[in-house]
VOPAGU-2260 file (C-alpha; in pm, 1 decimal, decimal comma):
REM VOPAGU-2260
SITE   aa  ch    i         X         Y         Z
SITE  UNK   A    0       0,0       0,0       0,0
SITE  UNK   A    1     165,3     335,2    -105,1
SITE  UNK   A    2     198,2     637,5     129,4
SITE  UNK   A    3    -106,2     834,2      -6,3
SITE  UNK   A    4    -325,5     526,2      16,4
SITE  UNK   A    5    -201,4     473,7     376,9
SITE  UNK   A    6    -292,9     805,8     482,5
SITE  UNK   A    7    -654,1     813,2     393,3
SITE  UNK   A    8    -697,7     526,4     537,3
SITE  UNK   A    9    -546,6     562,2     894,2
SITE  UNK   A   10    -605,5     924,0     934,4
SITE  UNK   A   11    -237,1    1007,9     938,6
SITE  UNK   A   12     -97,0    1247,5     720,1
SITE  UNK   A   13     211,6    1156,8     455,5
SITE  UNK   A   14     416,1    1430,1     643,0
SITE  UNK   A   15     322,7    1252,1     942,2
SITE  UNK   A   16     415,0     939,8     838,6
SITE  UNK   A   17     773,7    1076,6     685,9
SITE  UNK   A   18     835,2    1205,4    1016,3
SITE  UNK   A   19     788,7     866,4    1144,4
SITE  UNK   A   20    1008,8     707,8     901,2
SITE  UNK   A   21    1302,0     983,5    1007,6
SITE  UNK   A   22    1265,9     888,0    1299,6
SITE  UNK   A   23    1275,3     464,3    1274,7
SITE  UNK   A   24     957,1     425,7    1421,4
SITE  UNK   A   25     755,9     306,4    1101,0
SITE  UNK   A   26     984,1     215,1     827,3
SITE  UNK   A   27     814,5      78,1     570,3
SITE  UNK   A   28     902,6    -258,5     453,1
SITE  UNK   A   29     949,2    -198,8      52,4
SITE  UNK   A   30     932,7     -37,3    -255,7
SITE  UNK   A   31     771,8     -11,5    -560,7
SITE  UNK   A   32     994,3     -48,8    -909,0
SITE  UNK   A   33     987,0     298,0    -908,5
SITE  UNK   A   34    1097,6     374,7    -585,2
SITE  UNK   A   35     771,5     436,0    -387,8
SITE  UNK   A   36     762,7     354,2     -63,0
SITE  UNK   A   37     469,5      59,4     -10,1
SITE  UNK   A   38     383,8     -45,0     348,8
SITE  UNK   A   39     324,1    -372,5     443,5
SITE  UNK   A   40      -8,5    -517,5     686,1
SITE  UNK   A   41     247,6    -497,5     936,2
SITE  UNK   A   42     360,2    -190,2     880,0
SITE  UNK   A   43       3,1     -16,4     902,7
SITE  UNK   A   44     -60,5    -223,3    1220,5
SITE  UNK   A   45     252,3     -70,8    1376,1
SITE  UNK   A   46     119,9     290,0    1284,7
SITE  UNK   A   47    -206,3     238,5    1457,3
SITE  UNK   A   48      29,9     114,1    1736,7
SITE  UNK   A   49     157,4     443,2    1756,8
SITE  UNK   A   50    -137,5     620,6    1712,9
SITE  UNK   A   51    -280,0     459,8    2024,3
SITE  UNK   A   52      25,3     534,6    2225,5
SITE  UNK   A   53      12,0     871,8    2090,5
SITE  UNK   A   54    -332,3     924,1    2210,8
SITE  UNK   A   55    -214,6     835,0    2576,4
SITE  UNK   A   56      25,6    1087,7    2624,9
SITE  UNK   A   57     360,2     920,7    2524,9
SITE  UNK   A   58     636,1    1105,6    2334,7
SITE  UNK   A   59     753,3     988,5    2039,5
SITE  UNK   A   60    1048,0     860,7    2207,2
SITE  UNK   A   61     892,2     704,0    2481,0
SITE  UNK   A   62     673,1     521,3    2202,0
SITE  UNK   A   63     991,2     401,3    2023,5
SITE  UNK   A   64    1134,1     259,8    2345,0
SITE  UNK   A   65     772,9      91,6    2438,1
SITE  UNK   A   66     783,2     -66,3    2070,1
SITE  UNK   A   67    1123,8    -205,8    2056,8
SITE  UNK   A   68    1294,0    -283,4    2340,9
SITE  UNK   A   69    1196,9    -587,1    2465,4
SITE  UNK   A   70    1268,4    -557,8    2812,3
SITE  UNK   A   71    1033,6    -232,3    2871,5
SITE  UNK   A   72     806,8    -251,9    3123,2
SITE  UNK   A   73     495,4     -22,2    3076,5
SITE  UNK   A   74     346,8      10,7    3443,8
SITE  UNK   A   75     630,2     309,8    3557,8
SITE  UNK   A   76     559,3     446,4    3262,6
SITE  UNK   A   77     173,6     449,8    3270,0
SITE  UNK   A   78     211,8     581,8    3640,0
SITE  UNK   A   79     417,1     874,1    3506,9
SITE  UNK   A   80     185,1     918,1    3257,8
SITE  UNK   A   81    -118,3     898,2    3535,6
SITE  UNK   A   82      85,7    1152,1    3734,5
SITE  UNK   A   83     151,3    1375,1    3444,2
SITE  UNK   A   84    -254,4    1405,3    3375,1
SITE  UNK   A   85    -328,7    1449,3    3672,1
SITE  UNK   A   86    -142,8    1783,9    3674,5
SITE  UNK   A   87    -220,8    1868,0    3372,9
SITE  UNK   A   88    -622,2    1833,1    3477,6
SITE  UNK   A   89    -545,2    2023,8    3842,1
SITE  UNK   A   90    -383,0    2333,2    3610,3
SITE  UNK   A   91    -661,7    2314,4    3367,2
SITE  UNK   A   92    -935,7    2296,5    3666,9
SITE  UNK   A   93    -744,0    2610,8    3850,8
SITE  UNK   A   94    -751,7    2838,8    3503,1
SITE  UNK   A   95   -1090,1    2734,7    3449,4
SITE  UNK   A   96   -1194,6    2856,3    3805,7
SITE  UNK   A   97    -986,4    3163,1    3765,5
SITE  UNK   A   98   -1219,9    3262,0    3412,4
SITE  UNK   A   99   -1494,1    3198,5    3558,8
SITE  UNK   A  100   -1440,8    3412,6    3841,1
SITE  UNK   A  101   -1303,5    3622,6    3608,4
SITE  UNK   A  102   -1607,2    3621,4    3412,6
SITE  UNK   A  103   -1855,8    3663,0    3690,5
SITE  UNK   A  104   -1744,2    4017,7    3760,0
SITE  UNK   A  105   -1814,5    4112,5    3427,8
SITE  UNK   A  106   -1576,1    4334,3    3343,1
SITE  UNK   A  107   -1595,4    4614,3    3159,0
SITE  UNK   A  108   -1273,1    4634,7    2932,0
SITE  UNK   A  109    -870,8    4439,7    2927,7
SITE  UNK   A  110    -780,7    4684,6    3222,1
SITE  UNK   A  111   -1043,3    4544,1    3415,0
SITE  UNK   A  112    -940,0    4175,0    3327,1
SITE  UNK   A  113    -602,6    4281,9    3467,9
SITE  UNK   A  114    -700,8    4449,6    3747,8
SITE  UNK   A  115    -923,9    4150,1    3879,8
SITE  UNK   A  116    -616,9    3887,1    3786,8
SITE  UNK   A  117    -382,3    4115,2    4002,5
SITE  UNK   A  118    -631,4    4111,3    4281,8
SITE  UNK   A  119    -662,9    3757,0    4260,8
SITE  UNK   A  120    -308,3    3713,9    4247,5
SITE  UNK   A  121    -315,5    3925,8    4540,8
SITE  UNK   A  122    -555,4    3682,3    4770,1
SITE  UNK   A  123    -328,6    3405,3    4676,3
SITE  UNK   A  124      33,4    3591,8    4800,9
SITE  UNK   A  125     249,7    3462,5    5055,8
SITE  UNK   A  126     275,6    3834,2    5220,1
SITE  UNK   A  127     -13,4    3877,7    5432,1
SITE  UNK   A  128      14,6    4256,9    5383,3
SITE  UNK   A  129     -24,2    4145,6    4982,5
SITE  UNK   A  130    -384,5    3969,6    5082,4
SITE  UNK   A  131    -503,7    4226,1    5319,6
SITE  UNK   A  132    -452,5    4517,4    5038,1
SITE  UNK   A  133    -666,9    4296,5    4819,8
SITE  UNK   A  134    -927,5    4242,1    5082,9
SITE  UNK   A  135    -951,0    4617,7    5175,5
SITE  UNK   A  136    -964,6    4710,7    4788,7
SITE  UNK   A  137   -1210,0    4477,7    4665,6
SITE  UNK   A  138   -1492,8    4748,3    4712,0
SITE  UNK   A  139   -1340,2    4934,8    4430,7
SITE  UNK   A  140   -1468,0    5013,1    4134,5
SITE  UNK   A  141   -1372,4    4599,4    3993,5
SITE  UNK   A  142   -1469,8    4387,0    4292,0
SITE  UNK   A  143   -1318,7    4080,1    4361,3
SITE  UNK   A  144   -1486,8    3797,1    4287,2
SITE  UNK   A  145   -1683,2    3699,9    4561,1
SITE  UNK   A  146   -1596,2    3281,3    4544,8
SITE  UNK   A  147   -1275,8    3424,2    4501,2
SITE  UNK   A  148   -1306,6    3605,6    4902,0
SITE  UNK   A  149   -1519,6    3265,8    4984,1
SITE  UNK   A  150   -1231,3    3069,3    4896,1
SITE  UNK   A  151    -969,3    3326,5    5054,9
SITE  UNK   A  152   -1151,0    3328,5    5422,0
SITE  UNK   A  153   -1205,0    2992,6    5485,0
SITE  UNK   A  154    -871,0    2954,0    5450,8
SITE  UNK   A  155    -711,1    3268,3    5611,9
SITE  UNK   A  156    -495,9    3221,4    5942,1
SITE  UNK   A  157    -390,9    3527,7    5991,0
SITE  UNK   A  158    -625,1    3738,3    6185,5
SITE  UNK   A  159    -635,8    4094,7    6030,2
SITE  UNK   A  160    -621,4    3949,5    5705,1
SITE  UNK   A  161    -937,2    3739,7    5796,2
SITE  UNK   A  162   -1090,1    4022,6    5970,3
SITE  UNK   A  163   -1063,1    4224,9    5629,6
SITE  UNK   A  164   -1195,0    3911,8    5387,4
SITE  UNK   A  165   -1464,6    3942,3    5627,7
SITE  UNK   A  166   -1553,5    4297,4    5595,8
SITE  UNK   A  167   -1533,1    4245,5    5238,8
SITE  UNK   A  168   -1749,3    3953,4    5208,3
SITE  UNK   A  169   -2005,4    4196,8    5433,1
SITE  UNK   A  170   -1992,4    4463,6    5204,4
SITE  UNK   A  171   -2044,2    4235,8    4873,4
SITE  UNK   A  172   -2407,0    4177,1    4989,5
SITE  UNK   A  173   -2538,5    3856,5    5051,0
SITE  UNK   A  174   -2390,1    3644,8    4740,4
SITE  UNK   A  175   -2110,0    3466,0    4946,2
SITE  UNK   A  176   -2360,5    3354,4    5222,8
SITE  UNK   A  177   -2480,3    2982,2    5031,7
SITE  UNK   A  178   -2076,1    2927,7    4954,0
SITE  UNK   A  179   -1987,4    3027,4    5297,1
SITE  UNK   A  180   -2270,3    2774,9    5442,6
SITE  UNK   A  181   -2057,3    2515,9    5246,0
SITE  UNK   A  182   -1780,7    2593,7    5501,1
SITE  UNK   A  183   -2014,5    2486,7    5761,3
SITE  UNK   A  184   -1976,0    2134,8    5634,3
SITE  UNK   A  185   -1592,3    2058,3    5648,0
SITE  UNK   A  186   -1415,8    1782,0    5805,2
SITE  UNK   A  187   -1213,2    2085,3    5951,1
SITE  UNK   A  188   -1336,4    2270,9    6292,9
SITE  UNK   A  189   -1087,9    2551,9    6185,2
SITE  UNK   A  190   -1262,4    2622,9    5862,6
SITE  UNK   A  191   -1608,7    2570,9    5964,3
SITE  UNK   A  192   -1518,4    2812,3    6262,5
SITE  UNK   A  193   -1398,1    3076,8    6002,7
SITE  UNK   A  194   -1739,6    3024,2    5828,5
SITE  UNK   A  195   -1908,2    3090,4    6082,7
SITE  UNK   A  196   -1748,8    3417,7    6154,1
SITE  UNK   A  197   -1815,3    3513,5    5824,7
SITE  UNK   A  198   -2165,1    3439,3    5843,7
SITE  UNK   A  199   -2180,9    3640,2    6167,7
SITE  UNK   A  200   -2117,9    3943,4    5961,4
SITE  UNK   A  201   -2346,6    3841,9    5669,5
SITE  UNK   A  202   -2651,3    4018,7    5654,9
SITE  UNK   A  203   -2994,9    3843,4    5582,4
SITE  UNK   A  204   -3246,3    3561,4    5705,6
SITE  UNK   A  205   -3017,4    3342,1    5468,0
SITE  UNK   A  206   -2696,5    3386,7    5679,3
SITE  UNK   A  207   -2951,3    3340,6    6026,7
SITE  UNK   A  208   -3053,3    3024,3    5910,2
SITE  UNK   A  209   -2675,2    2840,5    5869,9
SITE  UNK   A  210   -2629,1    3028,6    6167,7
SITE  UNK   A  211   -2900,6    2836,2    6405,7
SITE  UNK   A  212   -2790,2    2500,5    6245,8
SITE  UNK   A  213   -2446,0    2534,6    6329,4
SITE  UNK   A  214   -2551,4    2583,9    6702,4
SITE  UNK   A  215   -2563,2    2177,0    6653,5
SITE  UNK   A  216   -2205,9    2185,1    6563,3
SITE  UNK   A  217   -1954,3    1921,8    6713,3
SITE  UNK   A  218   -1706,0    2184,6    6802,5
SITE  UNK   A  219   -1757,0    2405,8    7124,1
SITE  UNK   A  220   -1601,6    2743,3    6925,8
SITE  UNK   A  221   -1802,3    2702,8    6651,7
SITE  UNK   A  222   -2126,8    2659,8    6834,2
SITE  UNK   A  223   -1984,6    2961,2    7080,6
SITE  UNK   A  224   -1950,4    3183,5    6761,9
SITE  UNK   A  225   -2294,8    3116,5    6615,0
SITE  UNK   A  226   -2446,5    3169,6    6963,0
SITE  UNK   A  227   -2282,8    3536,8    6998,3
SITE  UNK   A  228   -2399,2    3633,6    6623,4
SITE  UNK   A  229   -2773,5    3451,0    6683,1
SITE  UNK   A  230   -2772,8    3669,9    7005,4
SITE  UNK   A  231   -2697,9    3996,7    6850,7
SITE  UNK   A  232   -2967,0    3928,8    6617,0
SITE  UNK   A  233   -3267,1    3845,0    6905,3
SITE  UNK   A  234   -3271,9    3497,3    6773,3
SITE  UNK   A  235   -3356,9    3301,0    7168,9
SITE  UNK   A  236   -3255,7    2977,9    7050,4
SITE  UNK   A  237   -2889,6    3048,2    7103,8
SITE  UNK   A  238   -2983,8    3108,9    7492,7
SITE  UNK   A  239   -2848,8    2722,3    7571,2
SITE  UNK   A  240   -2523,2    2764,7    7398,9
SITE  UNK   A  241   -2491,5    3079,9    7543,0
SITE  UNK   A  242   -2545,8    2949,5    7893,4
SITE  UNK   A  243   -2315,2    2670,3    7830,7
SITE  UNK   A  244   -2012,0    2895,7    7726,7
SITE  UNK   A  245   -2068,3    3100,4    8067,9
SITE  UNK   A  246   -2035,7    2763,2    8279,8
SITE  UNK   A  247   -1719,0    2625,5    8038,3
SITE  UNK   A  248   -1581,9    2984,9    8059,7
SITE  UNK   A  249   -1562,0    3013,3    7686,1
SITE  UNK   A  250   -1600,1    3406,0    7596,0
SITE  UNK   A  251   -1838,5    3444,4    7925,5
SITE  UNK   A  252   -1838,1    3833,4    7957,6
SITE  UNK   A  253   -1960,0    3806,1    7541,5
SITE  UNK   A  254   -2222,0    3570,0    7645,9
SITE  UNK   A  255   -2400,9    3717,0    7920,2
SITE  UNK   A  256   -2396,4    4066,5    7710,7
SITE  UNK   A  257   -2548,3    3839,3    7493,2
SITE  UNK   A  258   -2846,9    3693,4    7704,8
SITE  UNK   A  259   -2855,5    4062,5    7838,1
SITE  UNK   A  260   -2947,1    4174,7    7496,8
SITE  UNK   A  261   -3158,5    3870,0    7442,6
SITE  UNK   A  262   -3407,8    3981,3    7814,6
SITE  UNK   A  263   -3625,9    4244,2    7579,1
SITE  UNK   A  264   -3918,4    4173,1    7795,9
SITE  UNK   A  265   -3976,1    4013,6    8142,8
SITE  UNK   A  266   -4097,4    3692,4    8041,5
SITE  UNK   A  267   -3811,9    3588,7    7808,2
SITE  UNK   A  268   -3541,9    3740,1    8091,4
SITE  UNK   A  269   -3704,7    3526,4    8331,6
SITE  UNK   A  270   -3651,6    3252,2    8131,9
SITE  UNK   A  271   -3291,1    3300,1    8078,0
SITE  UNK   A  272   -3256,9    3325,4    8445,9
SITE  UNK   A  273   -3399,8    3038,4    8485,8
SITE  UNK   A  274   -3196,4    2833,3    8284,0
SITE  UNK   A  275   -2881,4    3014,5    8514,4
SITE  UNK   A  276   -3033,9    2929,2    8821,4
SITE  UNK   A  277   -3131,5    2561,6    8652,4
SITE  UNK   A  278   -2673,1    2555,7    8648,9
SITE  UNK   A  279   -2640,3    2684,4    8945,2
SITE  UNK   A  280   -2803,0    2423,9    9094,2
SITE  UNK   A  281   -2657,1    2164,0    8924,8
SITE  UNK   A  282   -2407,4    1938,7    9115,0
SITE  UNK   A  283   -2131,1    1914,2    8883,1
SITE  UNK   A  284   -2113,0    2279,8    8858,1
SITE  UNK   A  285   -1784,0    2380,8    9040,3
SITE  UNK   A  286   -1740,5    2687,1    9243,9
SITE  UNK   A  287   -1557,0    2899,9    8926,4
SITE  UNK   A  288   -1880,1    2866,3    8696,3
SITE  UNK   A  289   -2135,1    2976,7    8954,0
SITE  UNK   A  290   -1915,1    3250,0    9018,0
SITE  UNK   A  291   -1963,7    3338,0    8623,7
SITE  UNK   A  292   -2315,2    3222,2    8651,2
SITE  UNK   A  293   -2406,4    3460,4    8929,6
SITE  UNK   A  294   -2266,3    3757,2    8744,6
SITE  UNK   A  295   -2435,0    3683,0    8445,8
SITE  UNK   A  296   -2756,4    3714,6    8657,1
SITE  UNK   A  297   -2675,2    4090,8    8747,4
SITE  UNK   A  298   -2769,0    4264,7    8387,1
SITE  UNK   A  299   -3075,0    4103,8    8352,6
SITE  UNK   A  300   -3427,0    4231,3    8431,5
SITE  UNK   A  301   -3719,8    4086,4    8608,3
SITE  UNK   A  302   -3805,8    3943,0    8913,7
SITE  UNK   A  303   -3675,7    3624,2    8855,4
SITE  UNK   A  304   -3280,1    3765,1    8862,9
SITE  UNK   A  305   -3362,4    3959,0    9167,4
SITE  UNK   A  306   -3490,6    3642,5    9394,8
SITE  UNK   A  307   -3184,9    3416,8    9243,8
SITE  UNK   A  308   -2958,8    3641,9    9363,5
SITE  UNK   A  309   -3141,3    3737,4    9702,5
SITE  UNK   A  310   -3090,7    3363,0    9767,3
SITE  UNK   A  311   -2731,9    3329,4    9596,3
SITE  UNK   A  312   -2654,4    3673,9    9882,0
SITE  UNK   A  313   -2694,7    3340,9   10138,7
SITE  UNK   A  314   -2508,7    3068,0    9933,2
SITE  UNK   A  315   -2249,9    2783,5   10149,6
SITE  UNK   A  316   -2027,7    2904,8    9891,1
SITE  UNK   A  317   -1838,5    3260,7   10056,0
SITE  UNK   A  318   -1719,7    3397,2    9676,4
SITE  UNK   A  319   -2061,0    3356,3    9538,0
SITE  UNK   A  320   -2229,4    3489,2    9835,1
SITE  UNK   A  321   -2018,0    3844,0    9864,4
SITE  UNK   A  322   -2096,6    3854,7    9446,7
SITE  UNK   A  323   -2446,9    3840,1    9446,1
SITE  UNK   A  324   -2494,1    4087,5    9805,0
SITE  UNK   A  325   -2254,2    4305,0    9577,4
SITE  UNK   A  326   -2504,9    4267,0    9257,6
SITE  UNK   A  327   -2789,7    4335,3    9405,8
SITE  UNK   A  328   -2651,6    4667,1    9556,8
SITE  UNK   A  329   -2585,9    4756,5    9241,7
SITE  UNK   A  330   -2963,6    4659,3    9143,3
SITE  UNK   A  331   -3112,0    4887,4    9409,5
SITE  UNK   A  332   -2859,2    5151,3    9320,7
SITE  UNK   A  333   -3000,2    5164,8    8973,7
């Protein structure tokens, strides 16, 4: 079969099949009277044999070795090649993220194109100065994108440069808060805490909502944080957690501010103090918590505060005693 004929019929082009030739990895077998080369069944089979190793990522010289040594063994090979893809797919995957965010922001003209890459670029530095410049300037006139700040703050250690992702994500309205809510369901307490955070400073009924269910969460910070941020918003439900971080002495003085704020009317502050008195009654309660249990009764209002701590003014317990005689002077004071 001449070169032409070969061509047509495998789909490889006569230049293509020269180069071959130069190169000894399909010579073929004979020629005609006038000189033509004319391939032989074999020949063709050994083309589509390159073909296919072609079409798996080999070079042409790693397809020569494969063909004719007879000692080559193909699995180190085909685990290079596996490795190879693999990083070939993880740099296609992050480009493709980067257009897309780059395409979400929808800019306007090249300059914006290079000023969201640089900002991007930016989020991704080593110097956490470089991040929290990019943070602070994402309200600009080309935002980041906001994945891109998602992305950025649940993975920021550094705590200024989180505190800025997080005014940033604030400021970009409430687009971030389903992506953030995916934070909320990582293996890692660290990121769901920074979700969290992030969703404490998320306006919207949206951001409320992940915010009561991580109140279930496994990890005591996590639960703490929602409980502060459902507090500030009047949202009662976070009065257990709160409770619970005054007896474990987990941000106590920001919890009873909390279930301060939370006693808007005399039924739902005698409730709370219930729930105190419920601890301080409670045998495995050691003496440090009711201390922080009988201060949190002092700021709020109702009856219910007043009697605990007329009784707590005659607890076995000296510390707690002299606290709540002190507290209550304070109560008739005001």
């Amino acid at each position: 079969m001449l070169i032409g004929e070969v061509a047509r019929r495998s789909g490889v082009s006569a230049r293509m099949l020269r180069h071959y030739e130069s190169l000894g990895l399909v010579r073929p077998s004979g020629r005609t009277g006038s000189g033509y080369r004319e391939y032989s069944t074999e020949d063709i089979q050994r083309i589509f044999h390159v073909e296919s190793l072609r079409s798996l990522g080999l070079s042409l010289r790693e397809i020569g070795r494969a063909l004719d040594d007879p000692g080559f063994a193909p699995a180190a090979l085909v685990g290079e090649l596996v490795g190879r893809t693999r990083e070939r797919i993880a740099a296609e995957t992050e480009l493709l993220t980067r257009l897309g965010r780059i395409h979400a922001a929808d800019p306007g003209g090249w300059e914006d194109v290079l000023q969201i890459v640089a900002l991007l670029r930016a989020l991704e530095s080593t110097s956490a100065d470089a991040r929290q410049r990019a943070a602070l300037s994402s309200a600009g006139e080309v935002p980041v994108p906001v994945e891109a700040l998602v992305e950025a703050v649940l993975s920021e250690t550094e705590p200024n440069v989180a505190g800025a992702l997080r005014w940033a994500l604030a400021r970009s309205g409430d687009g971030g808060t389903e992506l953030l809510a995916r934070g909320l369901g990582s293996p890692g307490a660290a990121v769901r805490e920074r979700a969290v955070r992030s969703l404490a400073e998320m306006p919207g009924p949206e951001a409320t909502a992940h915010l009561r269910n991580a109140l279930d969460d496994s990890d005591a910070a996590v639960r703490g944080y929602a409980a502060l941020a459902l507090g500030a918003r009047g949202v009662d439900e976070a009065v257990p957690v709160l409770v619970d971080m005054i007896v474990e002495g987990r941000n106590d003085t920001d919890a009873a501010d909390a279930l301060s704020a939370l006693a808007v009317d005399t039924a739902t502050a005698d409730r709370i103090a219930g729930r105190l008195v419920d601890r301080l009654a409670h045998a495995v309660t050691g003496a440090p918590a009711r201390g922080r249990l009988t201060q949190a009764l002092a700021d709020l209002p109702g009856t219910r505060a007043s009697h605990a701590l007329a009784e707590l003014s005659q607890d076995a317990d000296r510390a707690v005693a002299l606290t709540a005689t002190y507290l209550l002077r304070l109560r008739d004071a005001r």
